[in-house]
C-alpha positions as CSV (number, residue, x, y, z in Angstrom):
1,X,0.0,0.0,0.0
2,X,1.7,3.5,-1.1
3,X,1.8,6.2,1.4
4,X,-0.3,9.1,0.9
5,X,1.1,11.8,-0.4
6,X,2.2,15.1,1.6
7,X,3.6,17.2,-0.8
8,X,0.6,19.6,-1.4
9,X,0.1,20.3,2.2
10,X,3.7,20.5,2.8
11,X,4.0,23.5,-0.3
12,X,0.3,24.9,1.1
13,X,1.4,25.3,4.4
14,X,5.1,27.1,3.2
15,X,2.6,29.0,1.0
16,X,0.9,30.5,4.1
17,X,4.3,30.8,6.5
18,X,5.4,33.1,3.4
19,X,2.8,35.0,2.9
20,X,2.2,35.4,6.7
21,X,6.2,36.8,7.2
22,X,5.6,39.5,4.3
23,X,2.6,40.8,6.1
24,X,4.6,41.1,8.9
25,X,7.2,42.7,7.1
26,X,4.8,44.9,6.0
27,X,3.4,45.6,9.1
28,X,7.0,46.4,10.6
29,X,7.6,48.7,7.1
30,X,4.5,50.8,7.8
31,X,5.5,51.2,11.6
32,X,9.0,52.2,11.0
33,X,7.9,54.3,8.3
34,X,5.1,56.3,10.9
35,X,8.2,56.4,13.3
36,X,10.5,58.1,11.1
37,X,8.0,60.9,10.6
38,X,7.1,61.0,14.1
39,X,10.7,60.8,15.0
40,X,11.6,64.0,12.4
41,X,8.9,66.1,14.2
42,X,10.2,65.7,17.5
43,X,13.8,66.1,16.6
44,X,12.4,70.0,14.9
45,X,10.6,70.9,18.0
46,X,13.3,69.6,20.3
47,X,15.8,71.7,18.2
48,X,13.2,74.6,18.7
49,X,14.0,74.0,22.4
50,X,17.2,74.6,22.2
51,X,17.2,77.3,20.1
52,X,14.8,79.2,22.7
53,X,17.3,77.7,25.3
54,X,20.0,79.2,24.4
55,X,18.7,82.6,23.5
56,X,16.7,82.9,27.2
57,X,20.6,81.8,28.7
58,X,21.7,84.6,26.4
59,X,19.4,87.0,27.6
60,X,20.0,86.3,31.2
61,X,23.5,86.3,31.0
62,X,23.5,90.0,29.0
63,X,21.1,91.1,31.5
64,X,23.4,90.1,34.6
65,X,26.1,91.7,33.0
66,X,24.5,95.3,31.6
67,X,21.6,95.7,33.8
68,X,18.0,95.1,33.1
69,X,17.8,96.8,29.8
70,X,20.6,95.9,27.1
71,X,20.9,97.5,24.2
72,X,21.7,95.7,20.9
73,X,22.0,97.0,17.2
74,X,20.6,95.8,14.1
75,X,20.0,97.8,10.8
76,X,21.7,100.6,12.3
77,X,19.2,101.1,14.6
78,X,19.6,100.3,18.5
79,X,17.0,98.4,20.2
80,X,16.8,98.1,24.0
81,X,16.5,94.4,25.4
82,X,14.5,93.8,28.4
83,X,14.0,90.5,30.1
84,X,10.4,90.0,28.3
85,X,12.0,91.1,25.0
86,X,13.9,88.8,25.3
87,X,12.2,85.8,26.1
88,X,9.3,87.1,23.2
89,X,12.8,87.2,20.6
90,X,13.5,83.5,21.8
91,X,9.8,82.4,21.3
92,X,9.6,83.9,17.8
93,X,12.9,81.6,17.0
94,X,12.4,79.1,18.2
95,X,9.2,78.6,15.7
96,X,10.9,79.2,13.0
97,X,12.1,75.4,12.3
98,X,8.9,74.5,12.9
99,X,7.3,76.5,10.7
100,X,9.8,75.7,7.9
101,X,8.9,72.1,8.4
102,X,5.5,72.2,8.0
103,X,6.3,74.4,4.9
104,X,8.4,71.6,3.6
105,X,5.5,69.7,4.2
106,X,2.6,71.4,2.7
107,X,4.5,71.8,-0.5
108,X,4.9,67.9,-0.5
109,X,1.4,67.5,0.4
110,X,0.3,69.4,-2.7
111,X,2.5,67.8,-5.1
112,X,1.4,64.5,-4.1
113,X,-2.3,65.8,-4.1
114,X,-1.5,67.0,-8.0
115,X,0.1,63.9,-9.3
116,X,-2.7,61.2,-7.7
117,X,-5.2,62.4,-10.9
118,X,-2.0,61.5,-13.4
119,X,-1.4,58.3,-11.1
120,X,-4.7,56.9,-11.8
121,X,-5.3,58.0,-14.9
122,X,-1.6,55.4,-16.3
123,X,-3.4,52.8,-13.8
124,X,-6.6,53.3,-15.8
125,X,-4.4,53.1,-19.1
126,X,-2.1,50.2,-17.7
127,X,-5.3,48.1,-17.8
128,X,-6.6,48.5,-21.1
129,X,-4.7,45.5,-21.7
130,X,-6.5,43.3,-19.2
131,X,-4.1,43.5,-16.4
132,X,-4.8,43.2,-13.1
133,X,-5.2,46.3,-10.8
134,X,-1.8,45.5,-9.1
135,X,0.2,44.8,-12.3
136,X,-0.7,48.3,-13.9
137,X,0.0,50.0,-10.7
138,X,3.5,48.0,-11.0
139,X,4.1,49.4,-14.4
140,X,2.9,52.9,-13.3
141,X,5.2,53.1,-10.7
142,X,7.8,53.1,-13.2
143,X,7.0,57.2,-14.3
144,X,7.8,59.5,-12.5
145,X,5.3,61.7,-10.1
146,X,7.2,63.8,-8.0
147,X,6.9,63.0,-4.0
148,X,4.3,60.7,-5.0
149,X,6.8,57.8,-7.1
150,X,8.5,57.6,-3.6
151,X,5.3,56.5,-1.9
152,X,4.6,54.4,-4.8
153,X,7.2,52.7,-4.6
154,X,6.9,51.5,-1.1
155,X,3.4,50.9,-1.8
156,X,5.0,48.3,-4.4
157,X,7.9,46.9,-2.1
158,X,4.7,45.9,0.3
159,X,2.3,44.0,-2.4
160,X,5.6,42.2,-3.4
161,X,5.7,41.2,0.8
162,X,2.7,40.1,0.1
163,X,1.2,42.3,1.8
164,X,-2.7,42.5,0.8
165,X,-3.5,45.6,-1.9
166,X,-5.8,46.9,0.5
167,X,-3.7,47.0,3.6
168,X,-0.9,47.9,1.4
169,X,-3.5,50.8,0.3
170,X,-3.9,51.5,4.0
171,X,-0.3,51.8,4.5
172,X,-0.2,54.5,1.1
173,X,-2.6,56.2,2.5
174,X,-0.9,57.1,5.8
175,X,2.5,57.6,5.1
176,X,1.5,60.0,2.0
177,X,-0.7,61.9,5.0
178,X,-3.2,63.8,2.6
179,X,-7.1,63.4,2.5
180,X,-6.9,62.9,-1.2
181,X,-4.6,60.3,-0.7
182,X,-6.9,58.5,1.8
183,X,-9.9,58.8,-0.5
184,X,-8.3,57.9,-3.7
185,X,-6.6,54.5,-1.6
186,X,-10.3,54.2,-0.1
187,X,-12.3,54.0,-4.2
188,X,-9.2,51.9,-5.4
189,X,-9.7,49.5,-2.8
190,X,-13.2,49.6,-3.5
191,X,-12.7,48.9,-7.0
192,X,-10.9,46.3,-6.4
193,X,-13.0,44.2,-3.9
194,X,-15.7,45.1,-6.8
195,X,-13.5,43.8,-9.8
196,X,-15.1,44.2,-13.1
197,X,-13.0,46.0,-16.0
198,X,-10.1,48.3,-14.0
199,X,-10.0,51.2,-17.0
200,X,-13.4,51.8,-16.1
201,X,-13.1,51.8,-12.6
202,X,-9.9,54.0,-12.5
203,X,-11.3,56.4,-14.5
204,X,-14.7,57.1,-12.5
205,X,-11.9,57.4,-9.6
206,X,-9.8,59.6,-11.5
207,X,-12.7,61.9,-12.4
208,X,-14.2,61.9,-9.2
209,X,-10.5,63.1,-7.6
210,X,-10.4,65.7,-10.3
211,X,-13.8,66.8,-9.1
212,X,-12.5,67.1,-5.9
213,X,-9.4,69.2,-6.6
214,X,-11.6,71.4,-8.9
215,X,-13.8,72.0,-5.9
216,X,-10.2,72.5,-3.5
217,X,-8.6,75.0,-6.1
218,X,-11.9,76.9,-6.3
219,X,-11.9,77.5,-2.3
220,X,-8.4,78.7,-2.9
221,X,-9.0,80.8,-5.1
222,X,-11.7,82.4,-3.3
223,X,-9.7,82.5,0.3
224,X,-6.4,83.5,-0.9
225,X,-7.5,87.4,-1.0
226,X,-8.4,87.6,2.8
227,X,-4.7,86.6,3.3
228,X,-3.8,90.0,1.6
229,X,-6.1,91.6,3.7
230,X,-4.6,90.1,6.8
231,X,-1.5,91.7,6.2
232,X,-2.5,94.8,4.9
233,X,-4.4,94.9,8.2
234,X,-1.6,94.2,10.6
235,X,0.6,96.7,8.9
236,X,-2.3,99.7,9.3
237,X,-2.4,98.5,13.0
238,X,1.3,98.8,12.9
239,X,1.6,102.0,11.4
240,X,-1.2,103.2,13.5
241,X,0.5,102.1,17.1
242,X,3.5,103.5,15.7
243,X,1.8,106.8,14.7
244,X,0.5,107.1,18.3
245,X,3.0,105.8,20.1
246,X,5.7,108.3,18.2
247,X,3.9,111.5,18.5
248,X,0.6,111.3,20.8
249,X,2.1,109.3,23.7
250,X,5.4,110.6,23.4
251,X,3.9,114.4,23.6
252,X,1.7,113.4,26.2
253,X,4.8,111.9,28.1
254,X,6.4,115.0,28.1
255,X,3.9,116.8,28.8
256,X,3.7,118.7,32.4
257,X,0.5,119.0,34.5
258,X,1.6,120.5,37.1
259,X,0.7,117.1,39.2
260,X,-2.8,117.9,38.9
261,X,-3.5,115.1,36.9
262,X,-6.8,114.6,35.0
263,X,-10.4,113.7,36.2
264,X,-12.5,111.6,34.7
265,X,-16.2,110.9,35.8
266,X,-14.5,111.8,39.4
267,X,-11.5,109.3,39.5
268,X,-8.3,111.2,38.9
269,X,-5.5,109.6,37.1
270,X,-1.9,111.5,35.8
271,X,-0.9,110.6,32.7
272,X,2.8,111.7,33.8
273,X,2.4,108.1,35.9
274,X,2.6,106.3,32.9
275,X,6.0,105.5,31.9
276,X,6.5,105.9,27.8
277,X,8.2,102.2,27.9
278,X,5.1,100.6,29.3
279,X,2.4,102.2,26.8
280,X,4.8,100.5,24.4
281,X,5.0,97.3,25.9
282,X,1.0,96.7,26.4
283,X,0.9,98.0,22.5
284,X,3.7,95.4,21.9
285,X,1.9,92.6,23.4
286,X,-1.5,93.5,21.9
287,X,0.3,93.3,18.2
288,X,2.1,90.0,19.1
289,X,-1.2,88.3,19.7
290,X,-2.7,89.7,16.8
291,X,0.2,88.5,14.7
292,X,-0.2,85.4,15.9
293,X,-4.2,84.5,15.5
294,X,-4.4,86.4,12.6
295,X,-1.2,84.0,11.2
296,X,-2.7,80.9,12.3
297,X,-6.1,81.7,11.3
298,X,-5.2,82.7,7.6
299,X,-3.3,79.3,7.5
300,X,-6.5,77.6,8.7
301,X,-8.3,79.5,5.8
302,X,-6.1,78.9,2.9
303,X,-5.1,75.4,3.7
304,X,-7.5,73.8,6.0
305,X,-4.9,73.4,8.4
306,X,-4.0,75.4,11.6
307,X,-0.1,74.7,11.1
308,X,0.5,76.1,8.0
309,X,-0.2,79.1,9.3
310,X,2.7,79.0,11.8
311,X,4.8,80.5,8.9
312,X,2.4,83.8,8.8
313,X,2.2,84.1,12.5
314,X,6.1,83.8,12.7
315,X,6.7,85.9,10.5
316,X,3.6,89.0,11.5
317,X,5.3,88.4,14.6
318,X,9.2,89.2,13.8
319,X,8.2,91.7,11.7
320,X,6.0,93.8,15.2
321,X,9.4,92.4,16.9
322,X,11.7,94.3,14.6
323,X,9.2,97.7,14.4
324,X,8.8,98.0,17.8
325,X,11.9,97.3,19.3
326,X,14.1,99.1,16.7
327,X,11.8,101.9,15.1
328,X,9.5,102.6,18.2
């Protein structure tokens, strides 16, 4: 009697054992991926520490070495240093990596968000010749799309873990970080579970994410204006504080009453109490938190995200740094 033979099971079960590894593989290619990222953020805002650091030791050591206010020069004006000047000159910065990184970041966001239309539509073209839905994006990955080939091409490395497409979709999705990205991984996964022919699929797909950035572009285009009109606005408040604070307050400063002071509605106040360099330090406060809501709320209106407007309110707020410390 012949023994029964194992061989099937035996290449079944080194079937599953593989494709089990290059999900975990995949798995571990996402995390580390998500980690990196995570990793690069922290390593910004922990340089941003120490650039605030060292300006604050800075400050204090200037300030135990010249007295409480220090003066300091820049485009040949002098500006005098207190120990709130100081730490606001530190604050401002210290955001600037930040805000150069989410910079970086937005730009890559939109080039990826442009090149997903042209991604879809070569899938779409790929399988004219009956191919399946991972081949032709296998033979897309092959042009080039900017940020986008990069994440293609790990999208790639996965399937060929055997990762599933949809997981591997998953793992696109993430580490490309954009909501068109999510929604175009979201209908090509669809279309996949749904089969059928892919040219038509990827085409509805590709003109429904055309839709989409037609509809994006068009908000834009309406909300880039009132950016122009945020600053436009912060410079008449600057001009105006500076208009006030450089003739009215200054006059008024100067000005002797005798000690008498002023009555208003029967409480007396003298305006002589009111040192010049405080007037300009409430007005310098007021501007900075203007600069930096008015920043972060343009960025919330152009983008749809509050961090890219970090680089407005960074820079609103250097440039009220800079006009009231060296021209006030």
């Amino acid at each position: 009697m012949s023994e029964p033979n194992t061989q099937p099971n035996t290449t079944l079960g080194a079937s599953a054992r593989e494709a089990s590894k290059g999900k975990a593989r995949g798995r571990i290619s996402g995390g580390v991926m998500l980690v990196v990222g995570k990793v690069t953020r922290k390593l910004v805002w922990v340089f941003s520490g120490l650039i605030f650091a060292g300006i604050f030791a800075w400050g204090l050591v200037e300030i135990g070495l010249n007295g409480p206010s220090v003066k300091l020069a820049f485009i040949g004006r002098t500006g005098n240093f207190t120990f709130d000047r100081f730490l606001l000159f530190a604050g401002i910065l210290s955001l600037i990596p930040p805000s150069i990184m989410y910079f970086i970041d937005s730009r890559r966001r939109d080039s990826i968000d442009n090149n997903i239309p042209h991604l879809i539509r070569d899938i779409a073209d790929a399988g004219r010749s009956g191919m399946t839905l991972t081949r032709a994006i296998e033979i897309s990955s092959e042009r080039d799309y900017g940020p986008l080939t990069k994440e293609i091409k790990r999208l790639i490395a996965k399937i060929s873990f055997r990762v599933p497409l949809e997981r591997a979709l998953q793992y696109f999705a993430d580490s490309t970080g954009t909501m068109l990205s999510r929604r175009s991984a979201m209908l090509i996964s669809e279309a996949n579970k749904s089969g059928g022919d892919i040219q038509e699929s990827m085409e509805s797909v590709a003109k429904h994410v055309q839709d989409i950035q037609y509809l994006e572009r068009k908000r834009r285009a309406t909300l880039r204006p009132f950016i122009g009109v945020m600053y436009i606005s912060f410079a008449v408040f600057l001009v105006t504080v500076y208009l006030l604070i450089s003739s009215f307050f200054t006059q008024l400063a100067n000005t002797n009453f005798g000690g008498a002071g002023a009555s208003v509605g029967g409480v007396g106040f003298n305006f002589v109490s009111l040192p010049l360099d405080k007037i300009t330090a409430v007005f310098l406060y007021m501007a900075m938190i203007e600069a930096a809501f008015a920043g972060l709320v343009g960025g919330k209106m152009a983008t749809g995200y509050i961090r890219d407007g970090l680089k407005h309110a960074v820079l609103l707020m250097l440039i009220c740094f800079i006009v009231f410390v060296f021209l006030i």
